[in-house]
C-alpha positions as CSV (number, residue, x, y, z in Angstrom):
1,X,189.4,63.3,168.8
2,X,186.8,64.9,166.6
3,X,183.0,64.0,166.5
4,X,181.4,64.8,163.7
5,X,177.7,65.5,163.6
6,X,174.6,63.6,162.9
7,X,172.9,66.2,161.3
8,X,173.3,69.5,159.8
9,X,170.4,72.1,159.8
10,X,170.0,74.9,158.2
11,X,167.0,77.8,159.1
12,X,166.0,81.4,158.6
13,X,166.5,82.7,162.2
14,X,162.7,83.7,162.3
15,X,162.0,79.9,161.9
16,X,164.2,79.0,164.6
17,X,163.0,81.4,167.0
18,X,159.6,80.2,165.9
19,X,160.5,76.8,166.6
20,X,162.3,77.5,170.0
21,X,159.2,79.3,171.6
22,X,157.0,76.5,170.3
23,X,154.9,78.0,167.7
24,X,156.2,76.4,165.4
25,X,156.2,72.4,165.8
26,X,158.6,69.7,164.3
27,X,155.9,68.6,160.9
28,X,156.1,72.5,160.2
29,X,159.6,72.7,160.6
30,X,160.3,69.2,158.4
31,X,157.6,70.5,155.7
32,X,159.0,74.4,155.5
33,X,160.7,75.5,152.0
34,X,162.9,77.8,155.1
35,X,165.6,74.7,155.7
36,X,167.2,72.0,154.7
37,X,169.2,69.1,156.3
38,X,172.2,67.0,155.4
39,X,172.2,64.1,157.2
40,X,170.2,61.8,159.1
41,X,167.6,63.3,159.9
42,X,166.2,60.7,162.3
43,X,169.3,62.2,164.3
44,X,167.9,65.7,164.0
45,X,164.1,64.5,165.5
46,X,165.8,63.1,168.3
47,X,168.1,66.1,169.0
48,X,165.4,68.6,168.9
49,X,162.9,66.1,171.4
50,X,165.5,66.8,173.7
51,X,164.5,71.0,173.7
52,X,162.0,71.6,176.6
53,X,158.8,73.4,176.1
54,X,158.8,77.2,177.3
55,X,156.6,77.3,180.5
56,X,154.7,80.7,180.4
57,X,155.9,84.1,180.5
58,X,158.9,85.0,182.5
59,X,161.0,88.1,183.1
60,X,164.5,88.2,181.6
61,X,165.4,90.9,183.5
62,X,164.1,91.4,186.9
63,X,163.6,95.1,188.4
């Protein structure tokens, strides 16, 4: 059985970096000429409340 999605998004990959590191917040990313969405985007909002906030600075890669 197949789901099919909610929402499609489409962004530069500088804007989704941006926007996983948390400089860039969801009114920027909704207002930016950088994407567009098909779909509901009400489904989109709620998908992306569900990404967690970076805490800090941490190694990737421990001596």
């Amino acid at each position: 059985m197949a789901l099919s999605a909610d929402a499609t998004l489409n962004i530069s990959h500088e804007l989704f970096i941006e926007l996983v590191i948390g400089s860039v917040g969801l009114s920027d990313l909704l207002f930016s000429g950088e994407m567009s969405i098909e779909g509901s985007k009400l489904g989109l909002v709620n998908f992306l409340t569900l990404l967690d906030k970076p805490e800090g600075v941490f190694n990737i890669v421990t001596p």
